[in-house]
mmCIF file of the N, C-alpha and C atoms, coordinates in Angstrom:
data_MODEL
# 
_entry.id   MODEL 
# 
loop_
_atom_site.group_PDB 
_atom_site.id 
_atom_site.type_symbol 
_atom_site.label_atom_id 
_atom_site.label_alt_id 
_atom_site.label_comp_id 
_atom_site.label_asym_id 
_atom_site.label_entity_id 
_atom_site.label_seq_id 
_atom_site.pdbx_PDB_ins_code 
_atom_site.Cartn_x 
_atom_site.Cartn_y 
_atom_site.Cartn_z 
_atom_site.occupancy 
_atom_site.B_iso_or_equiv 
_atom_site.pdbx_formal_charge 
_atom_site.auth_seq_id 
_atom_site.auth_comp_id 
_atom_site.auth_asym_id 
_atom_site.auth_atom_id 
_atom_site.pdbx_PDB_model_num 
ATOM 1   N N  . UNK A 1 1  ? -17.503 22.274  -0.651  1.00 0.00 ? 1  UNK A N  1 
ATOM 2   C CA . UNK A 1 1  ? -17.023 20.909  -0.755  1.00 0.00 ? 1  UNK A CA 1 
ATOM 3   C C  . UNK A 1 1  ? -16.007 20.664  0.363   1.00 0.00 ? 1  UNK A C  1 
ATOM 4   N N  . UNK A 1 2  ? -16.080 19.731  1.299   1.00 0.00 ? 2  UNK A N  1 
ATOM 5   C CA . UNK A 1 2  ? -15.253 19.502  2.333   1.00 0.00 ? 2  UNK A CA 1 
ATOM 6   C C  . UNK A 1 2  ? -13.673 18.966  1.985   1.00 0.00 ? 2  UNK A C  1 
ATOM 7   N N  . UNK A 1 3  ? -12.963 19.363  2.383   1.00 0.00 ? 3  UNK A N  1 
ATOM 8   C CA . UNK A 1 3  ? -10.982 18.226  1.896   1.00 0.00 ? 3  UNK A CA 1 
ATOM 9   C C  . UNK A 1 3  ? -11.090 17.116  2.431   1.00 0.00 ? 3  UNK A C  1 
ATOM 10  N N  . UNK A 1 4  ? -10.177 16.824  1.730   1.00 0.00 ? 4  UNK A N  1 
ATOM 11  C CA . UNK A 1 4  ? -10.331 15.012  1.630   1.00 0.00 ? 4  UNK A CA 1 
ATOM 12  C C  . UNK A 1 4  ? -10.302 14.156  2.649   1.00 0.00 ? 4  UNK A C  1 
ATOM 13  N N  . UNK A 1 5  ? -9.432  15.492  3.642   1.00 0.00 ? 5  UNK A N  1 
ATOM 14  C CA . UNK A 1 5  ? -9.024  14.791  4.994   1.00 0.00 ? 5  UNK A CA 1 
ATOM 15  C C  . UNK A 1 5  ? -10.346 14.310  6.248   1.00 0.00 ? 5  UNK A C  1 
ATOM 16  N N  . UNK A 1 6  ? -11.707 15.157  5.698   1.00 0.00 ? 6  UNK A N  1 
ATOM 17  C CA . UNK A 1 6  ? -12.432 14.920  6.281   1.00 0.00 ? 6  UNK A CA 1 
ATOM 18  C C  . UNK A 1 6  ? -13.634 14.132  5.613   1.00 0.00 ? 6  UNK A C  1 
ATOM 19  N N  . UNK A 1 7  ? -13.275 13.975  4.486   1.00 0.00 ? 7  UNK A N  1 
ATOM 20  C CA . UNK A 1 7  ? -14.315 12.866  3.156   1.00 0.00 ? 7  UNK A CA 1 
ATOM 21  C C  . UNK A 1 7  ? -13.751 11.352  4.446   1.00 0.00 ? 7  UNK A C  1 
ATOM 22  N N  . UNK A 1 8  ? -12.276 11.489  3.873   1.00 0.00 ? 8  UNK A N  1 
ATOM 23  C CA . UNK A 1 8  ? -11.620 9.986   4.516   1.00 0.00 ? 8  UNK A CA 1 
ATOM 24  C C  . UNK A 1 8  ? -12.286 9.640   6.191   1.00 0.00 ? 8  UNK A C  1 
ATOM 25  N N  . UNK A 1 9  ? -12.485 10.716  7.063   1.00 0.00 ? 9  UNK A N  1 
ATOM 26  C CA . UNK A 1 9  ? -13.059 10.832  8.217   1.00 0.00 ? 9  UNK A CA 1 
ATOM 27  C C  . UNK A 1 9  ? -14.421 10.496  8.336   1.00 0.00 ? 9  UNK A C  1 
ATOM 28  N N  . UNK A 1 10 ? -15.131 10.920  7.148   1.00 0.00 ? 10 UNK A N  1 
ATOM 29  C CA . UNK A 1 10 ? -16.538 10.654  7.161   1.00 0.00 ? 10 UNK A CA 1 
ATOM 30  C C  . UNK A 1 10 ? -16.759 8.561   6.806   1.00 0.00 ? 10 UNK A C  1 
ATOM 31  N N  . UNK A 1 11 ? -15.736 8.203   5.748   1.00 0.00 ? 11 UNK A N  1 
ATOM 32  C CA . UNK A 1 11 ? -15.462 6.962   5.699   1.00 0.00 ? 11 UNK A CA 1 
ATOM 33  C C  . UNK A 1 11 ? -15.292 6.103   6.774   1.00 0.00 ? 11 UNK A C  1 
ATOM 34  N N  . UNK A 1 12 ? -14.483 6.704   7.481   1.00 0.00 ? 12 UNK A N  1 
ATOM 35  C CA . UNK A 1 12 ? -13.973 5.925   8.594   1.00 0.00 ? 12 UNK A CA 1 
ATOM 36  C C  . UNK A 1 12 ? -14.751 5.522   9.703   1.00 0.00 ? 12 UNK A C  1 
ATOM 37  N N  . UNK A 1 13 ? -15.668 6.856   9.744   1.00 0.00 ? 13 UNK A N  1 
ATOM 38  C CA . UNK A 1 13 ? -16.486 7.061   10.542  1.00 0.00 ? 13 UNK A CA 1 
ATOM 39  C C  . UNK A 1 13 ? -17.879 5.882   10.620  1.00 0.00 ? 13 UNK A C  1 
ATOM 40  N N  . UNK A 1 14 ? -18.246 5.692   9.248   1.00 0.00 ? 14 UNK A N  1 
ATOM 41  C CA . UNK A 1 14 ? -18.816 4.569   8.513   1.00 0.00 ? 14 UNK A CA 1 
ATOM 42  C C  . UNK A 1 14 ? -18.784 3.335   8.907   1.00 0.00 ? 14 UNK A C  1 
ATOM 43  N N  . UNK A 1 15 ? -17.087 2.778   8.742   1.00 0.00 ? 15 UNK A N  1 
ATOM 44  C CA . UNK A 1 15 ? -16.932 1.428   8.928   1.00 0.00 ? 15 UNK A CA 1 
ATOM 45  C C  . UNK A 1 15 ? -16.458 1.405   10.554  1.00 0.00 ? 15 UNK A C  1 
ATOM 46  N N  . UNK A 1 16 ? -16.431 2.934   11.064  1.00 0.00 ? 16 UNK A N  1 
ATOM 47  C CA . UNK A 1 16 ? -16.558 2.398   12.228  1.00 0.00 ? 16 UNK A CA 1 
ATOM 48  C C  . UNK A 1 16 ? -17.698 2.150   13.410  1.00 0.00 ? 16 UNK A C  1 
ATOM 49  N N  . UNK A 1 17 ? -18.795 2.882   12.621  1.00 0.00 ? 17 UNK A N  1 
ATOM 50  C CA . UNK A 1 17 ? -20.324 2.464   13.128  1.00 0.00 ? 17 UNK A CA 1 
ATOM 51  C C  . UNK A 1 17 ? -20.408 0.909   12.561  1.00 0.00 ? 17 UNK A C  1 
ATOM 52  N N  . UNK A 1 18 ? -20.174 -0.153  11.831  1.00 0.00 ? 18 UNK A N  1 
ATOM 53  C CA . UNK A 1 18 ? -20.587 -1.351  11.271  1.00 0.00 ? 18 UNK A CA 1 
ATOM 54  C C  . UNK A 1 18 ? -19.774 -1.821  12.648  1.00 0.00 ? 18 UNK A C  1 
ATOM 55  N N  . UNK A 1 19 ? -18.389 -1.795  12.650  1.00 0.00 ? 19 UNK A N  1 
ATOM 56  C CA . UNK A 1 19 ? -17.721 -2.426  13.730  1.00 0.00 ? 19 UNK A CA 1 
ATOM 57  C C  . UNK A 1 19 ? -17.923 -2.302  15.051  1.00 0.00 ? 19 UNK A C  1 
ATOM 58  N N  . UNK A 1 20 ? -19.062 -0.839  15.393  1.00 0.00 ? 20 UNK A N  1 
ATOM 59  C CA . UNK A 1 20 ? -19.178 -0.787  17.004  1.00 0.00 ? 20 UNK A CA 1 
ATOM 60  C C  . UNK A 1 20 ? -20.567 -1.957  16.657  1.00 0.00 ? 20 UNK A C  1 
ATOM 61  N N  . UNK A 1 21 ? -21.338 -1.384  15.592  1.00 0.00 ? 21 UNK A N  1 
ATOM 62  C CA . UNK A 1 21 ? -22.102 -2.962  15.897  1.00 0.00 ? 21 UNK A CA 1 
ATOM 63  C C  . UNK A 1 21 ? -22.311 -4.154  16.163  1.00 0.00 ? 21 UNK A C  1 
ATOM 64  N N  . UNK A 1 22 ? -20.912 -5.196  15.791  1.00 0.00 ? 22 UNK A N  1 
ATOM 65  C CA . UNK A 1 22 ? -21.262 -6.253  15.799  1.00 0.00 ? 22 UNK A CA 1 
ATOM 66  C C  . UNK A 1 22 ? -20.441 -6.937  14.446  1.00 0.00 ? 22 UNK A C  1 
ATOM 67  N N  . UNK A 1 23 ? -20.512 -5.838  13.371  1.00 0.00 ? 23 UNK A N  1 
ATOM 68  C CA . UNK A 1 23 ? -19.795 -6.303  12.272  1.00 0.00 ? 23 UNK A CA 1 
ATOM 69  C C  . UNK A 1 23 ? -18.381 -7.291  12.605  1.00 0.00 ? 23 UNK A C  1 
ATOM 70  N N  . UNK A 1 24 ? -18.495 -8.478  11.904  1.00 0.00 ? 24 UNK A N  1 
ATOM 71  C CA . UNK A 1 24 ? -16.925 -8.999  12.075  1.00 0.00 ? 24 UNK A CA 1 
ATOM 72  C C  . UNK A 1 24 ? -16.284 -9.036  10.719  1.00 0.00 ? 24 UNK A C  1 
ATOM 73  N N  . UNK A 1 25 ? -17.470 -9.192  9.601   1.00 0.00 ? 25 UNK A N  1 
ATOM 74  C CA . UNK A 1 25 ? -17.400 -8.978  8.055   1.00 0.00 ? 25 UNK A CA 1 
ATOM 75  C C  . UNK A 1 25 ? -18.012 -8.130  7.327   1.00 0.00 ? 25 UNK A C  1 
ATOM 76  N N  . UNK A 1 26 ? -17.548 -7.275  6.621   1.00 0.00 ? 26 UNK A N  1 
ATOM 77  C CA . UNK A 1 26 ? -18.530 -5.793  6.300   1.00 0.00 ? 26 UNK A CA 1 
ATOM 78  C C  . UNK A 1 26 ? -18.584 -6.125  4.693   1.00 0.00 ? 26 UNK A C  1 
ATOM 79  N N  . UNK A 1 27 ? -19.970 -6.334  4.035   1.00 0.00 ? 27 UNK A N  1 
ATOM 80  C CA . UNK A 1 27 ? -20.393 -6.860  3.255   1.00 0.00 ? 27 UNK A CA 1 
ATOM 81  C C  . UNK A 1 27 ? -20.473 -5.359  2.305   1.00 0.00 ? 27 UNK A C  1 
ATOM 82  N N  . UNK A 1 28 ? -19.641 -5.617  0.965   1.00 0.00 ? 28 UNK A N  1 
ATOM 83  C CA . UNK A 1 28 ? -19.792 -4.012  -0.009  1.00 0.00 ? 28 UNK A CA 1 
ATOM 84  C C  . UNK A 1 28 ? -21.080 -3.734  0.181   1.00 0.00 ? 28 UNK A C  1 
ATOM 85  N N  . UNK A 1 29 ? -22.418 -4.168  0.411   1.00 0.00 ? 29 UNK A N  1 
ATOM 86  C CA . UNK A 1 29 ? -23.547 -3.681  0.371   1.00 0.00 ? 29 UNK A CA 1 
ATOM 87  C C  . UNK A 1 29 ? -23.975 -2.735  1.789   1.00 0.00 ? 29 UNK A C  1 
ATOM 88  N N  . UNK A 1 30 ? -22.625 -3.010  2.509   1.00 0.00 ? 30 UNK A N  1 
ATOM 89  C CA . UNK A 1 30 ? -23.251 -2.260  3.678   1.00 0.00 ? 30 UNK A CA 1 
ATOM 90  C C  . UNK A 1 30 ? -22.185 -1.056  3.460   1.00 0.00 ? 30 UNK A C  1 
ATOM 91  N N  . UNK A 1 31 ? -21.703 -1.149  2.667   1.00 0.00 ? 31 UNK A N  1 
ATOM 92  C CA . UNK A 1 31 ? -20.844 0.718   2.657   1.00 0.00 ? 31 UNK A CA 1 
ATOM 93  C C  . UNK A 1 31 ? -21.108 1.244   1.049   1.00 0.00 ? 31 UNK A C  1 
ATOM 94  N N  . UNK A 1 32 ? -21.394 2.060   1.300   1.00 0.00 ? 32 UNK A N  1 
ATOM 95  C CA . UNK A 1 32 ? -21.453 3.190   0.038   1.00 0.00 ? 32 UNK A CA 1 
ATOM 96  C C  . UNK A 1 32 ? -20.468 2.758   -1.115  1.00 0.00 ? 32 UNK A C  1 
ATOM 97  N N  . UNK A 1 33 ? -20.478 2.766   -1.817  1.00 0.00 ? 33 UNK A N  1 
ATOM 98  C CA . UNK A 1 33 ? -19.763 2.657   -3.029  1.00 0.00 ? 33 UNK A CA 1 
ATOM 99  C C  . UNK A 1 33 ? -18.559 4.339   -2.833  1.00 0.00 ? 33 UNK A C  1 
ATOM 100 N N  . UNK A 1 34 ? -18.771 5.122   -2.306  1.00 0.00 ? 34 UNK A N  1 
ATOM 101 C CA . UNK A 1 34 ? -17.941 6.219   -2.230  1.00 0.00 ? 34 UNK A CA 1 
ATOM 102 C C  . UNK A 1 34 ? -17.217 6.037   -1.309  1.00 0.00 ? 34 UNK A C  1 
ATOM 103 N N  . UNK A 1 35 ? -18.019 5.358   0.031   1.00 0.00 ? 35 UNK A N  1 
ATOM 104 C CA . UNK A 1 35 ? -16.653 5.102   1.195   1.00 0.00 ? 35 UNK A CA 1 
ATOM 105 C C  . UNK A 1 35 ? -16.224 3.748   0.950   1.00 0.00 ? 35 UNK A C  1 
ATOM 106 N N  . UNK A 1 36 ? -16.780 2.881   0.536   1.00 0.00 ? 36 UNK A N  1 
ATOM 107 C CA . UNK A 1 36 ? -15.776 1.982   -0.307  1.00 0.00 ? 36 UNK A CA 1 
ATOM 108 C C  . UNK A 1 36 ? -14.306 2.152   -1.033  1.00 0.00 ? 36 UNK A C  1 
ATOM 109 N N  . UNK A 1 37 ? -14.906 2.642   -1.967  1.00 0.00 ? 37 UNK A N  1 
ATOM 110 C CA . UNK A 1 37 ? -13.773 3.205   -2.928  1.00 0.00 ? 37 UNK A CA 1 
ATOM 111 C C  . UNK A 1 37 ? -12.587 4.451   -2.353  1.00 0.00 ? 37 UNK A C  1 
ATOM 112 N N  . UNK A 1 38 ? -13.090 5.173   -1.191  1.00 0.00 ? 38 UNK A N  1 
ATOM 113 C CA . UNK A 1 38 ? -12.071 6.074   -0.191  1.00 0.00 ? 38 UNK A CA 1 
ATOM 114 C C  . UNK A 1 38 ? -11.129 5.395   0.493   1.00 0.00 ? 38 UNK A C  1 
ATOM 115 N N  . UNK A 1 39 ? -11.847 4.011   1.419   1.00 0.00 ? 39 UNK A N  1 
ATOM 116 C CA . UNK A 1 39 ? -10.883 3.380   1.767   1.00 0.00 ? 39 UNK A CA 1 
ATOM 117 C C  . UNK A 1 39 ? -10.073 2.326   1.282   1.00 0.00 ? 39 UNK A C  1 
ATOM 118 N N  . UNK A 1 40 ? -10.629 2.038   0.581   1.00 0.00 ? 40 UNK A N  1 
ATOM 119 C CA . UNK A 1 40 ? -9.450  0.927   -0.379  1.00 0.00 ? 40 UNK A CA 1 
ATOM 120 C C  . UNK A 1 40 ? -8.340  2.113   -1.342  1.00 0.00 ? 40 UNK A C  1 
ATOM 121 N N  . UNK A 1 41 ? -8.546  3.020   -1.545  1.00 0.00 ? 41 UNK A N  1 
ATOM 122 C CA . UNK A 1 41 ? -7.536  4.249   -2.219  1.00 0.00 ? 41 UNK A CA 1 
ATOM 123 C C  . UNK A 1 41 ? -6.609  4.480   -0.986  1.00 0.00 ? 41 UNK A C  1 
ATOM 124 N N  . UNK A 1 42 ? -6.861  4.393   0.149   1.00 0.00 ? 42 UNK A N  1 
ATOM 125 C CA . UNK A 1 42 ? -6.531  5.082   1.753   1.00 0.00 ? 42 UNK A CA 1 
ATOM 126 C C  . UNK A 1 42 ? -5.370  3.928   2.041   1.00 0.00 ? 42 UNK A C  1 
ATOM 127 N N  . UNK A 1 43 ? -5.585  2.818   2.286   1.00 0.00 ? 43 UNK A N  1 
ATOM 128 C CA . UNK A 1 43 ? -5.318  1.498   2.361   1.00 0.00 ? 43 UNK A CA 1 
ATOM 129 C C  . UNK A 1 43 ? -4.187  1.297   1.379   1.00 0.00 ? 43 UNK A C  1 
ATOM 130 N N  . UNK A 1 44 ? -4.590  1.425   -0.112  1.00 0.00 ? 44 UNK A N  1 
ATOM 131 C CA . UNK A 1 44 ? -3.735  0.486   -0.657  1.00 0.00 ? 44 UNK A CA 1 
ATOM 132 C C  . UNK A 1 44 ? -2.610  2.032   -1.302  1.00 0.00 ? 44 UNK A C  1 
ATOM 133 N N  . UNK A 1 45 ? -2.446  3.667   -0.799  1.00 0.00 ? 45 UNK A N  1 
ATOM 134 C CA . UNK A 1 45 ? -1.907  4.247   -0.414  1.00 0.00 ? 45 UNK A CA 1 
ATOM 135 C C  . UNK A 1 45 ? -0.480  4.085   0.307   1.00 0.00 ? 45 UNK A C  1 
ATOM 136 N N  . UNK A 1 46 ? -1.379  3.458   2.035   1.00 0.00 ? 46 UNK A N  1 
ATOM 137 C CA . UNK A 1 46 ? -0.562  3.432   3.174   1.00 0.00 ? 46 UNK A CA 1 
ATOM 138 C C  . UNK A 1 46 ? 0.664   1.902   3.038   1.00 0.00 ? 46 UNK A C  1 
ATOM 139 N N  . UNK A 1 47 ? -0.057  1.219   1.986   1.00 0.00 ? 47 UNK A N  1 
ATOM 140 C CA . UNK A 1 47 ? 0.841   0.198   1.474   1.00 0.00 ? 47 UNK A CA 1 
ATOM 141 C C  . UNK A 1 47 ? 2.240   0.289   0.665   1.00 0.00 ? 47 UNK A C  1 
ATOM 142 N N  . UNK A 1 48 ? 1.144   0.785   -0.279  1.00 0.00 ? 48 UNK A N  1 
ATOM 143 C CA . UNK A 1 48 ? 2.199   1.722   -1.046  1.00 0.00 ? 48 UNK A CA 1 
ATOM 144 C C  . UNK A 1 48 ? 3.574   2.568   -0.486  1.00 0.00 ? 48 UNK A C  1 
ATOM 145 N N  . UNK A 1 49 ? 3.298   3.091   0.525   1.00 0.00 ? 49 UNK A N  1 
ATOM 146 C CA . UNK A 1 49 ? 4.452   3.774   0.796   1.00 0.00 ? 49 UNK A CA 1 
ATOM 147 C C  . UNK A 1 49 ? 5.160   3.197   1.725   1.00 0.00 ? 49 UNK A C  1 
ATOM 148 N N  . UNK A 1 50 ? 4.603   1.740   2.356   1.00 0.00 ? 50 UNK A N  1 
ATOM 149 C CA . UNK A 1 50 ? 5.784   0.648   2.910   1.00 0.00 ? 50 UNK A CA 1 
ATOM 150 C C  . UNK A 1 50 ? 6.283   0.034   2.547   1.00 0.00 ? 50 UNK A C  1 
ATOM 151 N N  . UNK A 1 51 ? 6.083   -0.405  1.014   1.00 0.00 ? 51 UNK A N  1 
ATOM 152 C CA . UNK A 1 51 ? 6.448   -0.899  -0.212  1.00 0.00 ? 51 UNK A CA 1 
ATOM 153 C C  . UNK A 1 51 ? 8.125   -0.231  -0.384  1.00 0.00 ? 51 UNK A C  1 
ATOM 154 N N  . UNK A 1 52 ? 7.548   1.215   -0.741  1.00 0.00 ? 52 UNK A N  1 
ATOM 155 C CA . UNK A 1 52 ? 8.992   2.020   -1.065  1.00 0.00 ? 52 UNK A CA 1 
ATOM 156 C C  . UNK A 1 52 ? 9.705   2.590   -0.173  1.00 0.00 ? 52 UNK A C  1 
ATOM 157 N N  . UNK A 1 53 ? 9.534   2.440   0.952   1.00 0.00 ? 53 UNK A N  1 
ATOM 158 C CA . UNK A 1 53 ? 10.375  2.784   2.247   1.00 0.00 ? 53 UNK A CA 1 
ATOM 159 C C  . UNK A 1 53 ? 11.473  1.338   2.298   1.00 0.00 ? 53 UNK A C  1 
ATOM 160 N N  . UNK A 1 54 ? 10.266  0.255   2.200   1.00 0.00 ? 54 UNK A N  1 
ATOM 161 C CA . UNK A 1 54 ? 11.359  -1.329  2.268   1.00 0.00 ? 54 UNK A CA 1 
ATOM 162 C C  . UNK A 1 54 ? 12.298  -1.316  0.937   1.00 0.00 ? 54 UNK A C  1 
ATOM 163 N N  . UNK A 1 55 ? 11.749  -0.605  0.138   1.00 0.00 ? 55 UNK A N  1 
ATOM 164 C CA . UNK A 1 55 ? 12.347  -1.440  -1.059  1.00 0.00 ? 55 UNK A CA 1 
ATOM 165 C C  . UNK A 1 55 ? 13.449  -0.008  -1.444  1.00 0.00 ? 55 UNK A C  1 
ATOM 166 N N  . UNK A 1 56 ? 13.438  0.958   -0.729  1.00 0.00 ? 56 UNK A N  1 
ATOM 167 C CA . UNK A 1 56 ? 14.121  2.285   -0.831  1.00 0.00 ? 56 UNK A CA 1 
ATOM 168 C C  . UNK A 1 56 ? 15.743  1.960   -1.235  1.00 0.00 ? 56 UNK A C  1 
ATOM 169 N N  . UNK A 1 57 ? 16.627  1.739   0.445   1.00 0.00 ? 57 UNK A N  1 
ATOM 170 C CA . UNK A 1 57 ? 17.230  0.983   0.628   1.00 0.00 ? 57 UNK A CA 1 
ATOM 171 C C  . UNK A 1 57 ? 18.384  -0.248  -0.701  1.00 0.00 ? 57 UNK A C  1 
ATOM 172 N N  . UNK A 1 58 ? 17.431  -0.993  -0.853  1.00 0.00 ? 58 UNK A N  1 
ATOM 173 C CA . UNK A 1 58 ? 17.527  -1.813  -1.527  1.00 0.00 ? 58 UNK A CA 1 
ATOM 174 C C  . UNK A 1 58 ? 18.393  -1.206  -3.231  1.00 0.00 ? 58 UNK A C  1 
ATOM 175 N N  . UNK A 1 59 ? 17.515  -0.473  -3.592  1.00 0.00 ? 59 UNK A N  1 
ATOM 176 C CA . UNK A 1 59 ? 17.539  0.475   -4.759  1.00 0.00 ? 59 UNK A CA 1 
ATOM 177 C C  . UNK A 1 59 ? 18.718  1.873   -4.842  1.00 0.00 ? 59 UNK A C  1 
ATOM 178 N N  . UNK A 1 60 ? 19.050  1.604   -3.825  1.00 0.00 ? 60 UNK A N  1 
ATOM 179 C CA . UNK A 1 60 ? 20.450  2.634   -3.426  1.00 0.00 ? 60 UNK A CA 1 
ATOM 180 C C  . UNK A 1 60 ? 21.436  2.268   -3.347  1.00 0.00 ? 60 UNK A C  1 
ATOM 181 N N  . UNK A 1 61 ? 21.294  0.732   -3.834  1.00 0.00 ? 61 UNK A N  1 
ATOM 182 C CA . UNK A 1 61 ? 23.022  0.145   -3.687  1.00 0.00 ? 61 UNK A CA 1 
ATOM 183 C C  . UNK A 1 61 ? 23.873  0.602   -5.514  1.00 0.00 ? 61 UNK A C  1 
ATOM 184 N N  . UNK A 1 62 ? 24.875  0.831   -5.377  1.00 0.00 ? 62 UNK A N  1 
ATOM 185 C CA . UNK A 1 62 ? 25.404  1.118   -6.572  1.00 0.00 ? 62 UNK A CA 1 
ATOM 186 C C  . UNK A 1 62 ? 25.440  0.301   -7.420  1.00 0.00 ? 62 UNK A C  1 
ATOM 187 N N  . UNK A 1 63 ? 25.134  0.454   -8.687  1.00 0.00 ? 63 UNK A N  1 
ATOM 188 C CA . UNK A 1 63 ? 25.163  -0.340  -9.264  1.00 0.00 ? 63 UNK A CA 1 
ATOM 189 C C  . UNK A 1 63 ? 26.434  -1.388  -9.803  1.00 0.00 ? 63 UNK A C  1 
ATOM 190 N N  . UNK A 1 64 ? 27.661  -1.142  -9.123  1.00 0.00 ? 64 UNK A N  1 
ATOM 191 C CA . UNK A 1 64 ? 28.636  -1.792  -8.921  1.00 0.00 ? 64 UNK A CA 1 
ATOM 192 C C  . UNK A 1 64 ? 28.435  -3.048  -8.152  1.00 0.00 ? 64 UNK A C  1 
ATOM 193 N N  . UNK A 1 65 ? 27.617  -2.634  -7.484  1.00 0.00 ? 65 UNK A N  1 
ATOM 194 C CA . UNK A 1 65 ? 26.928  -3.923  -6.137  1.00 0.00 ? 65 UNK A CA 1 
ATOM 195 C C  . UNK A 1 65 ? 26.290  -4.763  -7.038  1.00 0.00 ? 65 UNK A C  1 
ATOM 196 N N  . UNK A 1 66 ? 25.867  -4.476  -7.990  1.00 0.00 ? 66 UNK A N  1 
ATOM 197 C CA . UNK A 1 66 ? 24.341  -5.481  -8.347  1.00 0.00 ? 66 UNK A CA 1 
ATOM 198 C C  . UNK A 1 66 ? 25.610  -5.990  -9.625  1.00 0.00 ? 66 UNK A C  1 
ATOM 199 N N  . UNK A 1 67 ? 26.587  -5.383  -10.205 1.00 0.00 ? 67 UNK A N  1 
ATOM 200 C CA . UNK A 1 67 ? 26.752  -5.703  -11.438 1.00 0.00 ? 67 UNK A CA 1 
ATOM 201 C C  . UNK A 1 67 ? 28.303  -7.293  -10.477 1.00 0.00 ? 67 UNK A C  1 
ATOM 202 N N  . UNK A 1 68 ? 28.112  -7.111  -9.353  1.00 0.00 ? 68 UNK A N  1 
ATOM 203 C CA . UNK A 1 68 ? 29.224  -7.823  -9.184  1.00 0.00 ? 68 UNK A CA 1 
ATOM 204 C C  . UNK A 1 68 ? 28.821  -9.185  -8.510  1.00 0.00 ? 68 UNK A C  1 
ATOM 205 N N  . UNK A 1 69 ? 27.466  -8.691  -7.963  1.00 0.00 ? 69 UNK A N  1 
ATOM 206 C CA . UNK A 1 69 ? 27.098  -10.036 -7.495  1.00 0.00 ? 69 UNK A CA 1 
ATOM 207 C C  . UNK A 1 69 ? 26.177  -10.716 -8.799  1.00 0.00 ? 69 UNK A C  1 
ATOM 208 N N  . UNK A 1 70 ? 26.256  -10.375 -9.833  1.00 0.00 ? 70 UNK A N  1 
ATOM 209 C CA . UNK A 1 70 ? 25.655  -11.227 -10.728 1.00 0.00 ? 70 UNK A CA 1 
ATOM 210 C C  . UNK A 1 70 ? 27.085  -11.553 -11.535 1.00 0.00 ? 70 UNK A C  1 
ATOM 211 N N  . UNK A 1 71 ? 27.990  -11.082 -11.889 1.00 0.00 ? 71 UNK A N  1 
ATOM 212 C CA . UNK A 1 71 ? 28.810  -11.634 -11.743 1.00 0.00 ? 71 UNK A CA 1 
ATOM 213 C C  . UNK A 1 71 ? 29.668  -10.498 -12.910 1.00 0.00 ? 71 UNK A C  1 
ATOM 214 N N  . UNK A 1 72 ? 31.163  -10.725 -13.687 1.00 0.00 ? 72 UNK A N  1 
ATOM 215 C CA . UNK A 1 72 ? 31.631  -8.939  -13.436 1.00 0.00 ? 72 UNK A CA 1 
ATOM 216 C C  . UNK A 1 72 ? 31.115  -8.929  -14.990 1.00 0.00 ? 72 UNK A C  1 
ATOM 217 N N  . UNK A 1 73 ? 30.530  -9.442  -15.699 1.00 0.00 ? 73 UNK A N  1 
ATOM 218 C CA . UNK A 1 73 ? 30.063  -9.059  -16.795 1.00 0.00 ? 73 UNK A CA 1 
ATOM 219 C C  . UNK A 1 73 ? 28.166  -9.280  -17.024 1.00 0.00 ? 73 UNK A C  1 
ATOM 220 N N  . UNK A 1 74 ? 27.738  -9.239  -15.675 1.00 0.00 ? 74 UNK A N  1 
ATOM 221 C CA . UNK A 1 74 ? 26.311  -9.039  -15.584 1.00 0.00 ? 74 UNK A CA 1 
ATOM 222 C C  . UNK A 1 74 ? 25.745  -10.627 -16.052 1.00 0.00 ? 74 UNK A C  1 
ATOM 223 N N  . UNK A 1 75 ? 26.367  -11.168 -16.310 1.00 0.00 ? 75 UNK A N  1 
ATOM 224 C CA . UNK A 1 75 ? 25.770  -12.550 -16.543 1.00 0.00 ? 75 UNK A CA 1 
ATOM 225 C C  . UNK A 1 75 ? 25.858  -13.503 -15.335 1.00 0.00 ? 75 UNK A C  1 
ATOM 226 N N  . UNK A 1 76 ? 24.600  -13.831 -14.840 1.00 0.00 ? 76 UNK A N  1 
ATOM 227 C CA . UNK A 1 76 ? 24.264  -14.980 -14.035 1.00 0.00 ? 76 UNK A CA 1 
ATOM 228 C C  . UNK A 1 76 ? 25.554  -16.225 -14.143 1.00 0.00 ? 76 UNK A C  1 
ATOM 229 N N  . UNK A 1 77 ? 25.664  -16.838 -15.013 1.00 0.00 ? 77 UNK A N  1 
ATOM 230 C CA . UNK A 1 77 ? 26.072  -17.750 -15.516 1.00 0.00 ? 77 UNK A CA 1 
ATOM 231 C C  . UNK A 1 77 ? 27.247  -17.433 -15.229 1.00 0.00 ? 77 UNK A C  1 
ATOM 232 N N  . UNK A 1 78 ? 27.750  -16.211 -15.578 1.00 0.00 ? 78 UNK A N  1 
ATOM 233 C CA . UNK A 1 78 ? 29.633  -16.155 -15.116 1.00 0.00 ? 78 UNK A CA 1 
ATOM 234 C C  . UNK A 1 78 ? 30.110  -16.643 -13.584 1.00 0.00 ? 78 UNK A C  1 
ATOM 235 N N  . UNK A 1 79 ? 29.240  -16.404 -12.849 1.00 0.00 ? 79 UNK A N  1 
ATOM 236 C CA . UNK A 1 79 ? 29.466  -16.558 -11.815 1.00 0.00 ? 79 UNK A CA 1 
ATOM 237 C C  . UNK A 1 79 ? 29.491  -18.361 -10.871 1.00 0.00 ? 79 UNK A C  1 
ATOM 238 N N  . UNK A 1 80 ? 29.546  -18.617 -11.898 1.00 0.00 ? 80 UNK A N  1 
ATOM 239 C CA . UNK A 1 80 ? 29.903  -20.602 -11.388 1.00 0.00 ? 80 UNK A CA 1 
ATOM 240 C C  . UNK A 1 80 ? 31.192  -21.195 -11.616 1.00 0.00 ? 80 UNK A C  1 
# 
């Protein structure tokens, strides 16, 4: 059984024969249901982890930060 790293290669390899063709829209009927489903896992992966790189950051502020800009007893409303 080959690793995944070269399953994903064999995928790629796929949609990149449709695109040396001519493809400008690649119709599910023209890819396998297996390299389908490889690259949308591949894809929504590489998203995934720009997701939590942006949102990393964000999530590291103390929670002193978050409890003060909502206002000092966590209520929205205190703060007007």
């Amino acid at each position: 059984m080959p690793p995944p790293h070269e399953k994903l290669a064999d995928s790629l390899s796929a949609l990149q024969g449709l695109q040396k063709a001519g493809h400008k829209v690649i119709h599910s009927r023209e890819l396998s249901r297996t390299h389908r489903e490889r690259l949308v896992a591949k894809v929504h992966s590489e998203l995934s982890q720009k997701l939590d790189r942006r949102t990393a950051p964000e999530m590291a502020r103390p929670l002193g930060s978050v409890a003060h800009s909502l206002g000092t007893n966590g209520d929205r409303r205190a703060r007007r």
